[in-house]
C-alpha positions in Angstrom: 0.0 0.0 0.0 0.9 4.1 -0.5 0.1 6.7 2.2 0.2 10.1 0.0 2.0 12.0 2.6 1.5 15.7 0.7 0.0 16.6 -3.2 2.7 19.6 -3.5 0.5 20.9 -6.5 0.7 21.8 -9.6 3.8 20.7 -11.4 5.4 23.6 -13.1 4.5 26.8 -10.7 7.9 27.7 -8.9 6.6 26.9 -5.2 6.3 23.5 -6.7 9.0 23.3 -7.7 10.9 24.6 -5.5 9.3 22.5 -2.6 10.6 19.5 -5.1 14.3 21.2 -5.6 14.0 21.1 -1.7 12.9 17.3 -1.0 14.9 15.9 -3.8 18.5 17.8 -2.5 17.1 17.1 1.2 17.7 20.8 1.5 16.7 22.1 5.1 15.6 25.9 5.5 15.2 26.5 8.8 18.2 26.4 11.7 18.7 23.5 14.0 18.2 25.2 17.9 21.7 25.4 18.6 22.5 27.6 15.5 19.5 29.8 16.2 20.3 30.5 20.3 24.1 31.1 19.2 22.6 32.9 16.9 20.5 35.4 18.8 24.0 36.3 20.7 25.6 37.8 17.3 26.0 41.3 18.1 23.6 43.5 15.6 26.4 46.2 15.2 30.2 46.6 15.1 31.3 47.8 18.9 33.3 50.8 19.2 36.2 48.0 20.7 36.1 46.1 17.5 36.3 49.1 15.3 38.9 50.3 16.9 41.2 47.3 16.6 40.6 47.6 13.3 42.0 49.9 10.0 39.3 52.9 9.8 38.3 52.6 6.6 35.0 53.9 6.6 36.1 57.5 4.7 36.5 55.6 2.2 34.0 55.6 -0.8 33.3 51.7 -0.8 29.9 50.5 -2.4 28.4 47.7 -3.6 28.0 46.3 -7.2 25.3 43.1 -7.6 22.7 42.5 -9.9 19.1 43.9 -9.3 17.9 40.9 -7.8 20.7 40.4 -5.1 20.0 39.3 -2.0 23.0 40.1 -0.5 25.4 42.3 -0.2 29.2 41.0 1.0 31.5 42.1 -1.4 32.2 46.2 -2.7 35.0 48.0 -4.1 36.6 51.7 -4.6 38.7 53.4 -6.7 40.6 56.2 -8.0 43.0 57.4 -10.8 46.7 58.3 -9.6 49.8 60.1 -11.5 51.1 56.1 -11.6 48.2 54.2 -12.4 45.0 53.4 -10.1 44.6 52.3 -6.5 42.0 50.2 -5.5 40.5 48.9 -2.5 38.2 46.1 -2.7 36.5 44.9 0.5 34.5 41.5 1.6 32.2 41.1 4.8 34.7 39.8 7.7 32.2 36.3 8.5 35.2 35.1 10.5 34.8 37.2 12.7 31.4 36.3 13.7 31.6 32.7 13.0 33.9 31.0 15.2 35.6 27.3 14.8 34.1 24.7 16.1 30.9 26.6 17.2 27.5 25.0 16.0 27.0 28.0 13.7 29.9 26.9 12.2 29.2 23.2 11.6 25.9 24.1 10.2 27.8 26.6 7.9 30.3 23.1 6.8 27.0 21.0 6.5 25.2 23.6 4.1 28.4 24.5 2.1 26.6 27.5 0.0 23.7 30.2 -0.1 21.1 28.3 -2.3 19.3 30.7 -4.8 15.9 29.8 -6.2 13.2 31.9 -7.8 11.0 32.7 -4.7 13.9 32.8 -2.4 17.6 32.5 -0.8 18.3 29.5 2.0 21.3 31.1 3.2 24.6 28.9 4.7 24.9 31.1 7.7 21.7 32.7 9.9 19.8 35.5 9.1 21.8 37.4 12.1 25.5 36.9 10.1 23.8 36.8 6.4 21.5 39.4 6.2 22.3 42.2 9.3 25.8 42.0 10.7 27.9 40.5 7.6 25.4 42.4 4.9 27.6 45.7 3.5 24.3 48.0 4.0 24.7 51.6 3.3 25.8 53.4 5.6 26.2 51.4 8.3 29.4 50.3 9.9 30.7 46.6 9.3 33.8 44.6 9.9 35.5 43.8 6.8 38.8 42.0 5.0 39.9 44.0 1.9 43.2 44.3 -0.2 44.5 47.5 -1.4 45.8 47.5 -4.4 48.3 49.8 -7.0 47.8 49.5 -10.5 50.2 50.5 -13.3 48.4 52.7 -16.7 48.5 49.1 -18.2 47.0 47.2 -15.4 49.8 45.8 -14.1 50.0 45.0 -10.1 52.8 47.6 -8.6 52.0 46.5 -5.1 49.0 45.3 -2.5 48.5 44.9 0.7 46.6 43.2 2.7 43.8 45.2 5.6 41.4 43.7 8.3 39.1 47.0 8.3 36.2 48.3 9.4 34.0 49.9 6.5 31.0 51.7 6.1 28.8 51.3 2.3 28.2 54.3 0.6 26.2 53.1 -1.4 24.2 49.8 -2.6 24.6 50.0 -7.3 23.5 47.5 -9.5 25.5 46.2 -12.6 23.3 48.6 -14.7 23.3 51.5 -12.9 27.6 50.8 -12.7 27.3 50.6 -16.2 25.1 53.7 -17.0 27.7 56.0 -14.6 
């Protein structure tokens, strides 16, 4: 005998599936309980201690650049013309910082691997506490940060880098098209 457990619907809408993608890749959206109470301890801004410890970079002009539908925002960059070439600065959301070894956060993090991206939504690797507040390079808001400076030749050509824990504040949040517009 069968025992139908669930009719998912209609075979083709995206909740379908989705909800298929899901049982088929045993993918699991919400967060065990140990995840989520760690979780809930995850400071919701940078302290002025751990700014402090940190290379100020938050004068800096640093923005974002993802595509219209992005659904998060971990990575920016700056730039500027020299009399030698260009420097640039290009700046990633400092996770390590809030996601310690050997923590449940971060064995969930090694289970899941990856973000997953579907139509209707994101199931992120790390909680919505890390992913989408404290490790998110919002405008305007001040967030820990691991970025290389870098000094360009005319041609292109790497003169020197360096590498900066920081602290950085967004100035802004761009999309590839409005990038490519300016």
């Amino acid at each position: 005998t069968v025992v139908v457990k669930e009719h998912l619907g209609v075979q083709g809408l995206t909740a379908v599936e989705v909800t298929k993608i899901k049982i088929r890749e045993g993918v699991v959206e919400e967060f065990p309980e140990p995840v989520r109470l760690e979780a809930k301890r995850v400071p919701a801004s940078v302290s002025d201690e751990e700014a402090a410890s940190r290379t100020d970079l938050r004068d800096v002009g640093l923005v974002t650049i993802d595509p219209d539908d992005a659904r998060d925002h971990d990575d920016a960059l700056w730039g500027e013309r020299t009399e030698r070439g260009f420097r640039l600065l290009i700046a990633i959301a400092d996770v390590s910082a809030y996601v310690r070894e050997g923590t449940a956060i971060d064995a969930e993090a090694m289970a899941r691997c990856t973000s997953i991206y579907l139509p209707d939504r994101a199931i992120p690797m790390l909680p919505p506490e890390i992913s989408s507040n404290i490790a998110s390079l919002v405008p305007n808001k001040d967030r820990l940060c691991l970025a290389v400076e870098v000094e360009l030749s005319k041609h292109g050509d790497i003169r020197s880098y360096k590498f900066v824990e920081g602290v950085m504040r967004s100035r802004a949040r761009l999309t590839y098209g409005s990038a490519a517009r300016a």
